[in-house]
C-alpha positions as CSV (number, residue, x, y, z in Angstrom):
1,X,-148.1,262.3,6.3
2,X,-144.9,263.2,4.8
3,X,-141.4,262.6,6.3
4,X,-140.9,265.4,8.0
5,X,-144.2,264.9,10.3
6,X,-143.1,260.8,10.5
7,X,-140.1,261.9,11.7
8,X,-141.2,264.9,14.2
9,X,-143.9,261.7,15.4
10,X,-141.7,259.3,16.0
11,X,-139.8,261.9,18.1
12,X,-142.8,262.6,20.6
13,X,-143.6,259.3,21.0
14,X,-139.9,258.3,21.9
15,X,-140.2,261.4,24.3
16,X,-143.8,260.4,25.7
17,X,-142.3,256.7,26.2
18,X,-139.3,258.3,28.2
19,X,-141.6,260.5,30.5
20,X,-143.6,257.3,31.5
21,X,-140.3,255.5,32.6
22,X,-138.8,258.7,33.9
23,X,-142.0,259.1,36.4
24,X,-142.4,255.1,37.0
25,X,-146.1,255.5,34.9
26,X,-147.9,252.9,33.4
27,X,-148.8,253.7,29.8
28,X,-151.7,251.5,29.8
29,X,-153.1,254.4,32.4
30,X,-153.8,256.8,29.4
31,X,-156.3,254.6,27.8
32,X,-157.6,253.2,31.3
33,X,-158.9,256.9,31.9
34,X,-160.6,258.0,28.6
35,X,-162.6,261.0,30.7
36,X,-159.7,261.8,32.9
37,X,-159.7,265.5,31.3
38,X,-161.4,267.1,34.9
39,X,-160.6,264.6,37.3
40,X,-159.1,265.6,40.2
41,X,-155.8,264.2,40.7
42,X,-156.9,262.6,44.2
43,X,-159.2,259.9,42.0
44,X,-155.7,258.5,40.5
45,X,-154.2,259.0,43.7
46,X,-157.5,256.7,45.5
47,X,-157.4,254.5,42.5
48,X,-153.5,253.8,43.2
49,X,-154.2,252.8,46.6
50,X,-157.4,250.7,45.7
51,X,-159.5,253.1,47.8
52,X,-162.5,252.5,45.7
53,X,-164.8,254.0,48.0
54,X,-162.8,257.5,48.3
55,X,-162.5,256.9,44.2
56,X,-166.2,256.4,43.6
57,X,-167.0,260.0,46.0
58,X,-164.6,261.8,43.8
59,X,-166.0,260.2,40.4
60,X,-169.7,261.4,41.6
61,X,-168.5,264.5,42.6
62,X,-166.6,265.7,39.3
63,X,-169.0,263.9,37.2
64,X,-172.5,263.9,38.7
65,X,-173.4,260.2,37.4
66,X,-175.1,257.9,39.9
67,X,-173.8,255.7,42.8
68,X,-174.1,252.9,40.4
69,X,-172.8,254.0,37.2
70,X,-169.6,255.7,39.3
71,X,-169.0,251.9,40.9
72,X,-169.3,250.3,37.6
73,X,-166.8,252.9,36.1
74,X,-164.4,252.9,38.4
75,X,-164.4,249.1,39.3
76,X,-164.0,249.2,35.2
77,X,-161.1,251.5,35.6
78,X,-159.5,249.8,38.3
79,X,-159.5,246.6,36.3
80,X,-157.5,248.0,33.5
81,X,-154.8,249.5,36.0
């Protein structure tokens, strides 16, 4: 990487940094959700509210896994939150 890109890297990341604190996120959410890509945005919303239940019905419903992997992924999930 030369200096240019180190520079123009540094200045995304200071940019990503202020959007989390701008909109009161938590960075660790971007590695809590590593198949987020799809998800509706009502599974955050659930997962914010600790409505696993609602959570798990979306999971299933974007992803088509099974009652028991979509509990063990988002209980996962909600852990890292």
């Amino acid at each position: 990487m030369n200096a240019a890109e180190s520079i123009r890297l540094a200045r995304l990341e200071r940019q990503v940094a202020f959007l989390y604190r701008h909109f009161g996120l938590d960075p660790a959410l971007a590695d809590a959700f590593p198949a987020a890509d799809g998800m509706p945005p009502e599974f955050v919303a659930a997962l914010r509210r600790h409505d696993h239940i609602t959570a798990i019905k979306l999971y299933r419903q974007a992803t088509g896994t099974s009652l028991a992997d979509a509990k063990e992924t988002v209980e996962r999930i909600a852990r890292a939150i």
